[in-house]
C-alpha positions as a printed Julia matrix, in Angstrom:
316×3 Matrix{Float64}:
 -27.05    5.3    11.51
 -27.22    3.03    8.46
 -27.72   -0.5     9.36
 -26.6    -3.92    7.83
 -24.63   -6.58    3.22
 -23.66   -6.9    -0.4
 -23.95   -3.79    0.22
 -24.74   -8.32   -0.4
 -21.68   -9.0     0.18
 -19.21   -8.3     0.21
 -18.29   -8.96    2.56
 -19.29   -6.07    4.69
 -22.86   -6.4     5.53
 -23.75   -2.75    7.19
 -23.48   -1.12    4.06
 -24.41   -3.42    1.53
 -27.41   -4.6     3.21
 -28.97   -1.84    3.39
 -27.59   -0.39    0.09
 -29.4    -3.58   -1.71
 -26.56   -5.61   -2.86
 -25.46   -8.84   -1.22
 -22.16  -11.05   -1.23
 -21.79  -14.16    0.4
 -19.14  -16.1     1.13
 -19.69  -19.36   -0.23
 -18.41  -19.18   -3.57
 -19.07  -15.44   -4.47
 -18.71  -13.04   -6.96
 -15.3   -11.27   -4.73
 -13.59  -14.65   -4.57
 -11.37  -16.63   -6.68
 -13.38  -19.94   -6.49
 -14.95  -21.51   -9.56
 -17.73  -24.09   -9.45
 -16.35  -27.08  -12.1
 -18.77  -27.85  -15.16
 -22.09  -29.46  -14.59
 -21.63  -28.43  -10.59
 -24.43  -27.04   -8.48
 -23.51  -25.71   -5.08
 -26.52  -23.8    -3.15
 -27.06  -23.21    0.93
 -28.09  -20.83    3.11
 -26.63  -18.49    5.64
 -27.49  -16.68    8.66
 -26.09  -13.11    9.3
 -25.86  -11.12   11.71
 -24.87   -6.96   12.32
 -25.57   -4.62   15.92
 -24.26   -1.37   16.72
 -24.56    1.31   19.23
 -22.07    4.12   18.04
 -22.83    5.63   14.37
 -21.18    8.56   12.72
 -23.76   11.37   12.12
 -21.45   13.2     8.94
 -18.01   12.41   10.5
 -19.35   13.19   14.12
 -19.22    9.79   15.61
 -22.13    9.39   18.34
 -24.96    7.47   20.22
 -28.58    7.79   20.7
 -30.49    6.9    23.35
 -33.77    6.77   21.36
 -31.99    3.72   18.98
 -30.4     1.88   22.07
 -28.46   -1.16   19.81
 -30.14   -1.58   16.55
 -29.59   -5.05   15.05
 -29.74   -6.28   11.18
 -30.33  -10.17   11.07
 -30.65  -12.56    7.72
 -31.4   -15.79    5.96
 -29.98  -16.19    2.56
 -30.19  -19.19   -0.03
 -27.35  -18.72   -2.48
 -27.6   -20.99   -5.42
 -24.53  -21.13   -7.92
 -23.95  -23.55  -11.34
 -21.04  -23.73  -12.64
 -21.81  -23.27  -17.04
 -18.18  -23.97  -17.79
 -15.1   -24.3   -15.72
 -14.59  -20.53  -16.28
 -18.24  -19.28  -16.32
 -20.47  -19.58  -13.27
 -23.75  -17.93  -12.95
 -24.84  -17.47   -8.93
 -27.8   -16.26   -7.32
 -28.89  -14.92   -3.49
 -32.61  -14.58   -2.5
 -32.36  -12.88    1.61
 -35.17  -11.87    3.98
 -34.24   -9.83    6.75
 -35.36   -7.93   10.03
 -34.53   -5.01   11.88
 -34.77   -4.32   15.63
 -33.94   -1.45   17.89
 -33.91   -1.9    21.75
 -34.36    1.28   22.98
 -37.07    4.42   21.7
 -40.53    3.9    19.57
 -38.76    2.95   16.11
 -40.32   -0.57   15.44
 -38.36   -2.78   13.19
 -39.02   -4.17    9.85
 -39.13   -7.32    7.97
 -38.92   -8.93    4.73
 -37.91  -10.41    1.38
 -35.3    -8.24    0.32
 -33.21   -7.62   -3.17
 -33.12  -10.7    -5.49
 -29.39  -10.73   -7.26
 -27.82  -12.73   -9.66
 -24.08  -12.37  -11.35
 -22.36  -13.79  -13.59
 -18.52  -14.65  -12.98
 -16.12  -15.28  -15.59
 -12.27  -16.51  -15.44
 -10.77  -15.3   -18.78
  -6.78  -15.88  -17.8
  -5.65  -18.6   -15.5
  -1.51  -18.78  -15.83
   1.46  -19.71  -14.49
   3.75  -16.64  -13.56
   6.96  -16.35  -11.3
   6.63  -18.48   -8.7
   2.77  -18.8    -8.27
  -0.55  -18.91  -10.23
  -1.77  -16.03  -11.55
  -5.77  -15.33  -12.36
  -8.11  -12.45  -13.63
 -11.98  -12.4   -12.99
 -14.6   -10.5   -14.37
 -18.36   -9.97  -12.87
 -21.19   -8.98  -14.42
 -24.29   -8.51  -11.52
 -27.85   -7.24  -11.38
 -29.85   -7.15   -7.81
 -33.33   -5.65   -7.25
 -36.35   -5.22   -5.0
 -38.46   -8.52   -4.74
 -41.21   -6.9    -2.41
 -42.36   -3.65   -1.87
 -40.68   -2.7     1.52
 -40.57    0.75    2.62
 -37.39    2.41    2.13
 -37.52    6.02    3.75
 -37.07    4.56    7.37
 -34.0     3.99    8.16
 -32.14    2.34   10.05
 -35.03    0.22   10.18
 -35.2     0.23    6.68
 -34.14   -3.43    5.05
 -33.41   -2.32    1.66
 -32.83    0.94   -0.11
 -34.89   -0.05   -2.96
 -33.19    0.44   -6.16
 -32.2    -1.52   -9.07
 -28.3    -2.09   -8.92
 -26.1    -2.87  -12.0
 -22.43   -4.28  -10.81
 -19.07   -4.4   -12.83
 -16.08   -6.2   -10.77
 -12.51   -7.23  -11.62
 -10.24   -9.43   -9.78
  -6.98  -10.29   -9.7
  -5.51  -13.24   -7.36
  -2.05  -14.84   -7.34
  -1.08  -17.66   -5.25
   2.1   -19.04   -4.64
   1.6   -22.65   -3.24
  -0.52  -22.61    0.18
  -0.91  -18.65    0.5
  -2.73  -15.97   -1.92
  -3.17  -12.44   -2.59
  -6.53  -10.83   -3.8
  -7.66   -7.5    -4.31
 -11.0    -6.69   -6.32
 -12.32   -3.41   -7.5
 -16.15   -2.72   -8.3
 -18.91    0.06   -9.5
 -22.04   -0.18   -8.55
 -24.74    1.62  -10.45
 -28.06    2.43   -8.5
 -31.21    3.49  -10.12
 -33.28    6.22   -8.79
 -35.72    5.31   -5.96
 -39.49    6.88   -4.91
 -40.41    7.6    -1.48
 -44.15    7.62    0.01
 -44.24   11.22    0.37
 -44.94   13.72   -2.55
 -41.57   16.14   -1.22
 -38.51   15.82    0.89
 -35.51   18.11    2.01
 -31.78   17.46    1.55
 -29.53   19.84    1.3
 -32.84   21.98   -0.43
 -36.2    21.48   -0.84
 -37.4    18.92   -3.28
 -40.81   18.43   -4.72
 -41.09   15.23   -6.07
 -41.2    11.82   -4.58
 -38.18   10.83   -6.78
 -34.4    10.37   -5.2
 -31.65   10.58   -7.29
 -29.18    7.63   -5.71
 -25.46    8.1    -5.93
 -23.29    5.15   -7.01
 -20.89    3.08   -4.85
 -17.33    2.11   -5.45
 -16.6    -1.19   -3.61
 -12.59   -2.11   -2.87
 -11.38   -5.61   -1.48
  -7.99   -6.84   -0.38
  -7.11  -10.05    1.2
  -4.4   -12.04    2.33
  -4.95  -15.7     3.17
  -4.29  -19.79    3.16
  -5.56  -22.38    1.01
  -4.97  -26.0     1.09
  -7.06  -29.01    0.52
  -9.69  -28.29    2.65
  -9.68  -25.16    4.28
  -9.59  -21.35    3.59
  -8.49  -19.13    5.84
  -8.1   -14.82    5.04
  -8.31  -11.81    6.37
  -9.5    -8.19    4.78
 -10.03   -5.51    4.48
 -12.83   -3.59    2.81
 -14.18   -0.11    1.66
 -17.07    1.58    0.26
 -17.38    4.99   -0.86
 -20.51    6.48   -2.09
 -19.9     8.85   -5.34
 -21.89   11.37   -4.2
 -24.83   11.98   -1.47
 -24.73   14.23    1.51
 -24.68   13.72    5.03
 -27.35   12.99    7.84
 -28.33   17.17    9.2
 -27.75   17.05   13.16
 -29.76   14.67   15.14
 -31.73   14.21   12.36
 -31.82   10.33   11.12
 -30.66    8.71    7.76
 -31.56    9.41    4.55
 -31.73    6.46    0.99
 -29.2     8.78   -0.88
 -26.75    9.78    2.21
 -23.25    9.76    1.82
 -22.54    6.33    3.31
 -18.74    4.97    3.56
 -17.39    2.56    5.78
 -13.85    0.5     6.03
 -13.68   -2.56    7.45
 -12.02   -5.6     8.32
 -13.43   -9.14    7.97
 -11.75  -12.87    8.78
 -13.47  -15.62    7.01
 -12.91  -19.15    7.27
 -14.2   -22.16    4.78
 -13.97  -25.9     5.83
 -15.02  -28.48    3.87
 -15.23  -31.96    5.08
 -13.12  -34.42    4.18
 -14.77  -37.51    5.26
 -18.02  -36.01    2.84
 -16.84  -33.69    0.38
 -20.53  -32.42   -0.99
 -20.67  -30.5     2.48
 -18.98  -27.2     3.31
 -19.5   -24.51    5.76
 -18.2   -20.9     6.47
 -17.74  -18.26    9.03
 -17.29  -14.39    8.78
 -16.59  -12.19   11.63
 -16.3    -8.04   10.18
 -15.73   -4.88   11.98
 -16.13   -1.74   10.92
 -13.01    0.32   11.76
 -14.24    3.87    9.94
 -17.08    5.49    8.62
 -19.34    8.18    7.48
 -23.02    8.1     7.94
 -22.95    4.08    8.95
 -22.56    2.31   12.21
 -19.91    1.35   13.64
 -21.35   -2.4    13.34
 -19.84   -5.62   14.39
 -21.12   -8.41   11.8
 -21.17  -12.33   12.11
 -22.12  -14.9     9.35
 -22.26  -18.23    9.26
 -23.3   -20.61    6.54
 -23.56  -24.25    5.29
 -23.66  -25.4     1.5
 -23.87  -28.29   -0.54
 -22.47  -29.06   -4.12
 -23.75  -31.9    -6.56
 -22.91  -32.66  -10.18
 -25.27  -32.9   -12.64
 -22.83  -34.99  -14.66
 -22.36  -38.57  -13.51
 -18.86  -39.62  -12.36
 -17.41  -36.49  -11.61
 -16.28  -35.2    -8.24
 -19.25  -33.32   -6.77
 -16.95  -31.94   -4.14
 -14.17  -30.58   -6.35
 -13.78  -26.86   -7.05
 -11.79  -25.29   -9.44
  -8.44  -22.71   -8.33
């Protein structure tokens, strides 16, 4: 019953959403883009996630009293390239919640602010192709104090996330091959309430949150001025337990989900500064999630803050 990000992201907005870490897909920290020296790209996005159908443990079911629950968001994503190899990016998203059926009313808000840094210590020839290794460094956390013990209404699970990523992508002239691997860290949370019950009875208003790995493969196209992939991801909580029978979702559940995501970037060519993308994601497979189907689109701009350099050029 978890709704919609990434887990601010990446790609695969159900989970990371509401797990408090975002990816977008303008250049992001799960891509192999680099903004050049002295480049600024920043725009915003709109994205959106509905299901019906959740899985309740591995029981996958409706509710009547949920109806279709929907996740939308706005997102401004600014990104500055320090070096050719080092960029440091940003992503500041409100969102809202809705459920059509039952007396759950949605919520709404200012989200997780996150920031990462992305660095490109090996760009090389090798075989045929061009072979390149990423690393990202990322922090996200609460911006506003939204309640977290309601989901799926929930916009936010509230902790403070620490992210490690590596990513390898080879490309032999128009086609590539990427896979990325992260951990994600997630500080304990508190919940209005002075006691709660898991899997036993807990006193405290403190939740101990499990962390997340996060895996990313894609296959896709790239020339001049379009990008075109498909993938497929997956997120597995380290830990957690799942939802009790009809009972609803819990901040430190067991929540995985696999999906698969198509993403296309255009930039135009008769004005360079000006991209936009589309995301369309499906979640195939899950545990404690819904089985949500997830659009995003976006529009971005990129300008140099060195004169006489190509504002619209962006480094392979």
């Amino acid at each position: 019953m978890l709704t919609d990000k990434k887990f601010k992201i990446i790609p695969i907005y159900v989970l990371l959403i509401a797990a408090g870490y975002q990816e977008c897909l303008a250049q992001t920290n799960n891509d192999a883009i680099m903004m050049n020296k002295h480049q600024f790209c920043n725009g915003i996005s709109y994205a959106y996630s509905t299901w019906t159908s959740y899985w309740e443990g591995t029981l996958k079911r409706t509710n009547e009293n949920l109806g279709r629950v929907t996740t939308q968001e706005l997102m401004y994503m600014p990104n500055y390239g320090i070096t050719d190899n080092l960029n440091v990016m940003a992503a500041v998203p409100y969102v809202w919640t809705h459920a059509s059926a039952g007396t759950l009313h949605g919520l709404s808000g200012f989200q997780d602010f996150s920031i990462d840094v992305k660095w490109r210590p090996l760009k090389t020839d090798l075989g045929p192709g061009k072979f390149s290794l990423f690393l990202v460094g990322g922090l996200s956390t609460p911006i506003t104090n939204y309640v977290i013990d309601f989901l799926p209404m929930s916009i936010g699970l509230g902790s403070t996330n620490l992210l490690g990523r590596a990513i390898v992508h080879y490309q032999i002239g128009k086609f590539f091959v990427r896979g990325s691997g992260a951990y994600i860290w997630r500080s304990n949370v508190k919940l209005d309430r002075t006691a709660y019950f898991t899997t036993e009875q807990h006193n405290t208003n403190e939740v101990e949150m499990p962390d997340l790995a996060v895996f990313n493969g894609s296959l896709g196209y790239h020339y001049k001025y379009i990008i075109a992939e498909a993938m497929v991801d997956n997120n597995t909580t380290l830990g957690g337990f799942d939802m009790r029978r009809n009972d609803g979702p819990f901040p430190s559940n067991r929540m995985n989900s696999t999906a698969i995501t198509a993403h296309v970037k255009y930039t135009f060519p008769f004005y360079t500064h000006v991209s936009i993308d589309a995301v369309g994601s499906q979640v195939v497979g899950g545990r404690n999630v819904g089985q949500a189907t997830s659009f995003m689109i976006g529009a971005y701009y990129v300008f140099s803050f060195k004169s006489g350099q190509n504002s619209s050029s962006q480094k392979k």
